[in-house]
Structure formats: structure tokens, C-alpha cells
PyMOL Python script that loads the backbone (N, CA, C, O; Angstrom):
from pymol import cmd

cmd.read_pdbstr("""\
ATOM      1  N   UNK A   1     -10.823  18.597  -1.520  1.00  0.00           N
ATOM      2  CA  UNK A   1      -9.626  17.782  -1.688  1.00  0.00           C
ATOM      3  C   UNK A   1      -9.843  16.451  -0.948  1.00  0.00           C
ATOM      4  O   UNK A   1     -10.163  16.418   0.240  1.00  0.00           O
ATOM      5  N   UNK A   2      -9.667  15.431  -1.650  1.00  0.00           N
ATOM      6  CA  UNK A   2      -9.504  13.885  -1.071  1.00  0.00           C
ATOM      7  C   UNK A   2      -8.457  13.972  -0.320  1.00  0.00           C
ATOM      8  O   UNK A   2      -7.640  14.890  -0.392  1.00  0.00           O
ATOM      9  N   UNK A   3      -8.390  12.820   0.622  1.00  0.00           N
ATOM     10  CA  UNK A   3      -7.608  12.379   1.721  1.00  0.00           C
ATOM     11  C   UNK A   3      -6.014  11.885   1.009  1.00  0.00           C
ATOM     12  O   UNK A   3      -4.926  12.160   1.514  1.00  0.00           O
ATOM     13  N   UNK A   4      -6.249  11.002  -0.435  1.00  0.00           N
ATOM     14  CA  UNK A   4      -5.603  11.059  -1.786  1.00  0.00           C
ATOM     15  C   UNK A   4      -4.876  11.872  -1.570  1.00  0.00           C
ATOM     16  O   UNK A   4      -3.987  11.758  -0.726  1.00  0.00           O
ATOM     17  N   UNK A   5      -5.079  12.964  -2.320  1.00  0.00           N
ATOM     18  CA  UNK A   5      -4.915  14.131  -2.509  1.00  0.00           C
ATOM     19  C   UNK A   5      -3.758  14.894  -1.760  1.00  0.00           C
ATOM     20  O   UNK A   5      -2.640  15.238  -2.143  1.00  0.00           O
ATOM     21  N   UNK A   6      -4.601  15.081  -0.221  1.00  0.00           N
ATOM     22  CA  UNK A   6      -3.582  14.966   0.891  1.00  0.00           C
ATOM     23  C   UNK A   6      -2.232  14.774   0.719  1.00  0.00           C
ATOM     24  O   UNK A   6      -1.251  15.508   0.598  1.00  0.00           O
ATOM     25  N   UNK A   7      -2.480  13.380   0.743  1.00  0.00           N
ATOM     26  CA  UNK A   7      -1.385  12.419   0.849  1.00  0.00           C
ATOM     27  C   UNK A   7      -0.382  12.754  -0.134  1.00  0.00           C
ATOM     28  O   UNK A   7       0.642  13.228   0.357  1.00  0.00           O
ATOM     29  N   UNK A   8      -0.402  12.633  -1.429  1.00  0.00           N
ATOM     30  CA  UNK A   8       0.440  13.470  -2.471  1.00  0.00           C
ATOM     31  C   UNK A   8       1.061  14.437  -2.139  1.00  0.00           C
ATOM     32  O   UNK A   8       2.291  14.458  -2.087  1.00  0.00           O
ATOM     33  N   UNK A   9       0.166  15.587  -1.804  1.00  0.00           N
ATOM     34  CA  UNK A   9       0.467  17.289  -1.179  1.00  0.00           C
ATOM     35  C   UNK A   9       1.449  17.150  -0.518  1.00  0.00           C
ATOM     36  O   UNK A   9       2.457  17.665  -1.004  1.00  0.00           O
ATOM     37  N   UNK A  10       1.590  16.529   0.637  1.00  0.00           N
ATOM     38  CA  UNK A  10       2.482  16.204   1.392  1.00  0.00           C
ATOM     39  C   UNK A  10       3.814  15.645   1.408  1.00  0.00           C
ATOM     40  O   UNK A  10       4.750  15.713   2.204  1.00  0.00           O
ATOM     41  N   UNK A  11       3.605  15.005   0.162  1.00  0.00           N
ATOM     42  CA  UNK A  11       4.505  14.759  -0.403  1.00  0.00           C
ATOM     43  C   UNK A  11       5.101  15.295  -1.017  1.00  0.00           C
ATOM     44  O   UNK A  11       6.288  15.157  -0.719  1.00  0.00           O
ATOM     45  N   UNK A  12       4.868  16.137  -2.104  1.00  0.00           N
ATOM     46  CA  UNK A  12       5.637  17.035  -2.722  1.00  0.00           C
ATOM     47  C   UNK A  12       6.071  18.374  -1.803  1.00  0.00           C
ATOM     48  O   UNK A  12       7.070  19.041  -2.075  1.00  0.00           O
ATOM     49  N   UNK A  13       5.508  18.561  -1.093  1.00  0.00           N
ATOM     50  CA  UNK A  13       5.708  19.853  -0.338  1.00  0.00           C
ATOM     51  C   UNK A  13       7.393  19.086   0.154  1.00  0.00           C
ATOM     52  O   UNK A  13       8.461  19.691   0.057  1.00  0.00           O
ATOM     53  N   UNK A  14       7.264  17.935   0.568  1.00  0.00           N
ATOM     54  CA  UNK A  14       8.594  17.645   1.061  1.00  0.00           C
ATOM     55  C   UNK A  14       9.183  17.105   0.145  1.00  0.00           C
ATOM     56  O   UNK A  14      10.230  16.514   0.408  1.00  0.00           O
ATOM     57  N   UNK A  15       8.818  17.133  -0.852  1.00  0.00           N
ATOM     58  CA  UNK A  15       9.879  17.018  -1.832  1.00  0.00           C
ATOM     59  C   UNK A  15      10.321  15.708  -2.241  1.00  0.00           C
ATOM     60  O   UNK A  15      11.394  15.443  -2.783  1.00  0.00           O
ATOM     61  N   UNK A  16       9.151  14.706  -1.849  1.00  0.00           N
ATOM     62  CA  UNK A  16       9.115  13.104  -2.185  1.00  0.00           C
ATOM     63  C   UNK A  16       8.543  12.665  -3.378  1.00  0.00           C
ATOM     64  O   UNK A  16       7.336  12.807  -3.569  1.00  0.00           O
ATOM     65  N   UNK A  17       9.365  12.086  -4.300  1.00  0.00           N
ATOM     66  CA  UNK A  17       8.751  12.332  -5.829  1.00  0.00           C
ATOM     67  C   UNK A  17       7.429  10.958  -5.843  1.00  0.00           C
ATOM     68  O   UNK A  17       7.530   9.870  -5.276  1.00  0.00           O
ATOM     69  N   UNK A  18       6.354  11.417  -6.602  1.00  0.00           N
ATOM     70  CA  UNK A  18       5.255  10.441  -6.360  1.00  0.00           C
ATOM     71  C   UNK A  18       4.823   9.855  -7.602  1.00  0.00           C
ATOM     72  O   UNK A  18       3.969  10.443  -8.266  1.00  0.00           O
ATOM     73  N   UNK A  19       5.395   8.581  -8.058  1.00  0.00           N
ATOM     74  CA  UNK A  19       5.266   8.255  -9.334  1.00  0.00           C
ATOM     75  C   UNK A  19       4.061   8.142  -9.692  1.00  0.00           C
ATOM     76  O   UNK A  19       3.335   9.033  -9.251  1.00  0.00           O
ATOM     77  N   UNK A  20       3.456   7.193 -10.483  1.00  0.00           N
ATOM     78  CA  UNK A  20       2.460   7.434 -11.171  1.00  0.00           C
ATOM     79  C   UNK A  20       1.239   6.524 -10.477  1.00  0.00           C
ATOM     80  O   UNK A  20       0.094   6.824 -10.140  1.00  0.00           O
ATOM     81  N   UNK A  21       2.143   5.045 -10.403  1.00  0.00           N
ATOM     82  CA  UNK A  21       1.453   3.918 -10.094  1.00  0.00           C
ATOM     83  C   UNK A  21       0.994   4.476  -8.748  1.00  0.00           C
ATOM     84  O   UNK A  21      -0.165   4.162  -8.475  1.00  0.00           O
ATOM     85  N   UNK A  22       1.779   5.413  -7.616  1.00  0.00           N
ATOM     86  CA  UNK A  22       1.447   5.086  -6.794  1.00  0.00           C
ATOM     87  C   UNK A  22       0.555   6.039  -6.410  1.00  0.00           C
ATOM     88  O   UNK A  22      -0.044   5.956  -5.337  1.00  0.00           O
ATOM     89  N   UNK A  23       0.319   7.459  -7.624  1.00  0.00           N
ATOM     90  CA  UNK A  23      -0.959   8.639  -6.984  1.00  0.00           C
ATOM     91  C   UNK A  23      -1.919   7.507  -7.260  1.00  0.00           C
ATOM     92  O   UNK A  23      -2.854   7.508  -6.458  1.00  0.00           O
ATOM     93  N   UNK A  24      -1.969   6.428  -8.264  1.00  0.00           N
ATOM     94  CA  UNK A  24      -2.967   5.701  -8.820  1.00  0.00           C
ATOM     95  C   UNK A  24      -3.266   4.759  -7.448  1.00  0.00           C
ATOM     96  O   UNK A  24      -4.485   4.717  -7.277  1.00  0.00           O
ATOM     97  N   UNK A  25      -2.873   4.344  -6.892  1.00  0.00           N
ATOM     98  CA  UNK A  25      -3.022   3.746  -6.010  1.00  0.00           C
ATOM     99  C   UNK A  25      -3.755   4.465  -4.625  1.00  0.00           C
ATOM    100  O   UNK A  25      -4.726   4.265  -3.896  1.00  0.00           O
ATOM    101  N   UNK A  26      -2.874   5.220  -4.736  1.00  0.00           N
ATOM    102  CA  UNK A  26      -3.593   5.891  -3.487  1.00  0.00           C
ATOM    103  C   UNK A  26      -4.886   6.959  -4.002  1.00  0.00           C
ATOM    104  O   UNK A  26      -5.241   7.744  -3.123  1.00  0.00           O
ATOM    105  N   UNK A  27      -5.576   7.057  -5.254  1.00  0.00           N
ATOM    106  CA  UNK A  27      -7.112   7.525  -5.876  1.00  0.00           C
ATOM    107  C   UNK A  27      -7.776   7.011  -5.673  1.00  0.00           C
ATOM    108  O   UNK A  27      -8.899   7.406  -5.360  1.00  0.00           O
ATOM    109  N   UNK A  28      -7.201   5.204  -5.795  1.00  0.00           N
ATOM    110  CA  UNK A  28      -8.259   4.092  -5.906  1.00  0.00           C
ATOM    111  C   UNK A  28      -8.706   3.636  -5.031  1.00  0.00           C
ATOM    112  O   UNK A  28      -9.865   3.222  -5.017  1.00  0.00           O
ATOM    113  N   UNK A  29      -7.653   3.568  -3.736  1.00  0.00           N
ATOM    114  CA  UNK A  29      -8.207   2.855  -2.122  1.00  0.00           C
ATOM    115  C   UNK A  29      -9.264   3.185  -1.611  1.00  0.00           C
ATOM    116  O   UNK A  29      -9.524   4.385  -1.698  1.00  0.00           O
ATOM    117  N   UNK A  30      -9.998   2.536  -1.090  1.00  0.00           N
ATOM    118  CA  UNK A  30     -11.487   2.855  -0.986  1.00  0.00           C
ATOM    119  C   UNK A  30     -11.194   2.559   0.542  1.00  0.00           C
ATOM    120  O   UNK A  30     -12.255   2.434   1.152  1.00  0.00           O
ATOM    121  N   UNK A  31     -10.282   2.437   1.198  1.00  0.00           N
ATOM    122  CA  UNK A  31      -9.929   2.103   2.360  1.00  0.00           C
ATOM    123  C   UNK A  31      -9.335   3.136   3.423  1.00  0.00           C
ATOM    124  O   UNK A  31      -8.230   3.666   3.543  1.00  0.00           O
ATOM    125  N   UNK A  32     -10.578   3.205   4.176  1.00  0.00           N
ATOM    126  CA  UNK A  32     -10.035   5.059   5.035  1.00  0.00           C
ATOM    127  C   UNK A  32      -9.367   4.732   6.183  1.00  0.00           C
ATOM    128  O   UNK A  32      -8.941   5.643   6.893  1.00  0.00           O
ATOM    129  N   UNK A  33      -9.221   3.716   6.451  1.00  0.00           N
ATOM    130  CA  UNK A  33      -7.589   3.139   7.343  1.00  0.00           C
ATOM    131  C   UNK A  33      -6.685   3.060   6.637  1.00  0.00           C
ATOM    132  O   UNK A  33      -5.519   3.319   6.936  1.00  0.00           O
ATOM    133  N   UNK A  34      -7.038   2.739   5.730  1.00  0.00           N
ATOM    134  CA  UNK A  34      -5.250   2.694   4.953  1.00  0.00           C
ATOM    135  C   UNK A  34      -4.887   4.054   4.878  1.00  0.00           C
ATOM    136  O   UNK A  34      -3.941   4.562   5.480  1.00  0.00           O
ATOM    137  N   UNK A  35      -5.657   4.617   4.132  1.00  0.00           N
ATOM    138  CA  UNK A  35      -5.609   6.085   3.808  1.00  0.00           C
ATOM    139  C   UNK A  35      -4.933   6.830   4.904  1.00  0.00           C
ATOM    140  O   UNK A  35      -4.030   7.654   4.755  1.00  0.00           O
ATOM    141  N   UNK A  36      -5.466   6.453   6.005  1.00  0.00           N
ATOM    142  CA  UNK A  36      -4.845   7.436   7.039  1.00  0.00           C
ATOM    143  C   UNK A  36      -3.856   6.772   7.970  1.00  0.00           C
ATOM    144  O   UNK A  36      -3.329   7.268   8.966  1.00  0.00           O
ATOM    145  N   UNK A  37      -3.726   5.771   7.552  1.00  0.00           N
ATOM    146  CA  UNK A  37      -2.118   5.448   7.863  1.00  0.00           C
ATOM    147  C   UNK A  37      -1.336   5.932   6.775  1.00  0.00           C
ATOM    148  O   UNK A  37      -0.419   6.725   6.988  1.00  0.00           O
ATOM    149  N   UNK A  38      -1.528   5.649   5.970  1.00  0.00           N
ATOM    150  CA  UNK A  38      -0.636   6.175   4.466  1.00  0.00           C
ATOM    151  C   UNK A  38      -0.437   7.910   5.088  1.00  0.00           C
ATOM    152  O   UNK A  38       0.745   8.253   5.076  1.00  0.00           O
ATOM    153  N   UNK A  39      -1.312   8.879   5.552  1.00  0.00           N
ATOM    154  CA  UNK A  39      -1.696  10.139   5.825  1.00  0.00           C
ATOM    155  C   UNK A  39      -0.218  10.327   6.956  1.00  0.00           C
ATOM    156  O   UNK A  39       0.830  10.970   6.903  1.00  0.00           O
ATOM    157  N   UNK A  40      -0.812   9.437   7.872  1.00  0.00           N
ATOM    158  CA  UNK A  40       0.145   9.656   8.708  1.00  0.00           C
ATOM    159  C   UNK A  40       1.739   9.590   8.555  1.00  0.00           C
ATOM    160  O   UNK A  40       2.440  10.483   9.030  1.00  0.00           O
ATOM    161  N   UNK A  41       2.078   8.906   8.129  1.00  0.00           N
ATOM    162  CA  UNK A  41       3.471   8.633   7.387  1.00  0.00           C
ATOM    163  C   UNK A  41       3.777   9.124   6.077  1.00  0.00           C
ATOM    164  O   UNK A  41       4.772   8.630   5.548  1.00  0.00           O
ATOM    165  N   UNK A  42       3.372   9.671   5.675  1.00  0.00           N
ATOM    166  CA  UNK A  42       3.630  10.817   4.953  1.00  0.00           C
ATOM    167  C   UNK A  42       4.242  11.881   5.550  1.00  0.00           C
ATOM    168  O   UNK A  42       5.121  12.549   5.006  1.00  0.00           O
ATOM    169  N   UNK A  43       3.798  12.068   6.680  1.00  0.00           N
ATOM    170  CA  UNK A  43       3.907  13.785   7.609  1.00  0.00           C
ATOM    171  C   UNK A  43       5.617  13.193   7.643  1.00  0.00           C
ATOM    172  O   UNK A  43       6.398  14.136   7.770  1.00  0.00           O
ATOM    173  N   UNK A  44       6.142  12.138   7.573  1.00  0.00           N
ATOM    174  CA  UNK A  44       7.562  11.794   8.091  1.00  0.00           C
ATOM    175  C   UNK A  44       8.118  11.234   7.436  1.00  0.00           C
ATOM    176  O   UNK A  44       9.247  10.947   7.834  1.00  0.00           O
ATOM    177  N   UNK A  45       7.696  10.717   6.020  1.00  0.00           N
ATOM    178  CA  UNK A  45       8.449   9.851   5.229  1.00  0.00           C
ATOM    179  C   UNK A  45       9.699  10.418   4.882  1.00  0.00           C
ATOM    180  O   UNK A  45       9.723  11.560   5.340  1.00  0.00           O
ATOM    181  N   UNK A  46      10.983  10.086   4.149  1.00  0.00           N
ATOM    182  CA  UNK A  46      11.830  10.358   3.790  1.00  0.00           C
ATOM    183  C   UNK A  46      11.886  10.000   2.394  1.00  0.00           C
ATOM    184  O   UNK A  46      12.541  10.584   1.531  1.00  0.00           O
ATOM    185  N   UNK A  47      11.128   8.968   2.240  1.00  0.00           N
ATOM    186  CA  UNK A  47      10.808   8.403   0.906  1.00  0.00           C
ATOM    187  C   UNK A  47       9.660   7.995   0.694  1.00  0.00           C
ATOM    188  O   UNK A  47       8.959   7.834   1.694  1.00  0.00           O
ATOM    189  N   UNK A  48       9.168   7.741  -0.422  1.00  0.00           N
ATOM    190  CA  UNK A  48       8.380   7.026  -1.029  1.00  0.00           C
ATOM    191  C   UNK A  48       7.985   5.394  -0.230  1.00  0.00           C
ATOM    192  O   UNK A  48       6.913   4.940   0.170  1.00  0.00           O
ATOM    193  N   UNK A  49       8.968   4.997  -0.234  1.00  0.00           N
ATOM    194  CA  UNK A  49       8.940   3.719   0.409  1.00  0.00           C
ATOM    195  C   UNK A  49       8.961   3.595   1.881  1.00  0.00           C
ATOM    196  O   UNK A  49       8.903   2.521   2.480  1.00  0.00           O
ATOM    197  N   UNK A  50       9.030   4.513   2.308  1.00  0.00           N
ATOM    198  CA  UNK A  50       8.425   4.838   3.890  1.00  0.00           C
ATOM    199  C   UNK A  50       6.639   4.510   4.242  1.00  0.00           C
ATOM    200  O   UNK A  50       6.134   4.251   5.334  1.00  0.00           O
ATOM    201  N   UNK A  51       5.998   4.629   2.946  1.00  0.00           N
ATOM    202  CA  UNK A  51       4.397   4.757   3.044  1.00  0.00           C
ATOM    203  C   UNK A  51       4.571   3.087   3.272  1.00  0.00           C
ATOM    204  O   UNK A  51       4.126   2.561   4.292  1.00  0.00           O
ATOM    205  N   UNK A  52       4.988   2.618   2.638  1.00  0.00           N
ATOM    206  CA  UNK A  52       4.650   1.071   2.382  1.00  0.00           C
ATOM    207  C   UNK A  52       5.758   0.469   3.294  1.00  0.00           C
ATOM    208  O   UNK A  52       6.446  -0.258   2.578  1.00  0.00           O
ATOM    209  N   UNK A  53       6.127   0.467   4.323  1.00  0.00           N
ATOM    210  CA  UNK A  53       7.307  -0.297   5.060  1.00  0.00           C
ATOM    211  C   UNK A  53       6.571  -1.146   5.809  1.00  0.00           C
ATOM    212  O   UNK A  53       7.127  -1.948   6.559  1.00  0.00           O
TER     213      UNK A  53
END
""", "prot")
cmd.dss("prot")
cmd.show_as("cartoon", "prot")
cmd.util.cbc("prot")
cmd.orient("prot")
């Protein structure tokens, strides 16, 4: 499982709906800081728009 991947999981487990653009986005980042900031805020988002604040 990708770090991606992850990130999604986590999301749905809590029940944060993950549109399309943005699993696409987060497949494509080739960027393993972003990634794991994105990772991290996930564990707490409330929304979707929590990743990107």
C-alpha cells in the first residue's frame, strides 16, 4: 500500500468523503513531504479541506 493510499484509508475509515480529483492528486505527488503532511492531517481532519488549509 502507498502512502496515497494511506491517506484515503484514513479517510474513509472516518468517514471523509474523497472525491475524485483529489485520490488523483494525492496518486500523483511525487512529494514525500507533502505526502506526509497530507498523512498527518488526515489522522484529524474533519473534512476534506482540512488536508489543504
Amino acid at each position: 500500500m502507498t502512502r496515497a493510499e494511506d491517506i484515503v484509508l484514513i479517510l474513509e475509515i472516518r468517514e471523509i468523503a474523497v472525491p475524485d480529483d483529489v485520490r488523483a492528486r494525492f496518486a500523483t505527488s511525487t512529494d514525500l513531504d507533502q505526502l506526509a503532511v497530507w498523512f498527518d492531517r488526515a489522522v484529524k481532519a474533519e473534512s476534506i479541506d482540512d488536508l489543504f488549509a
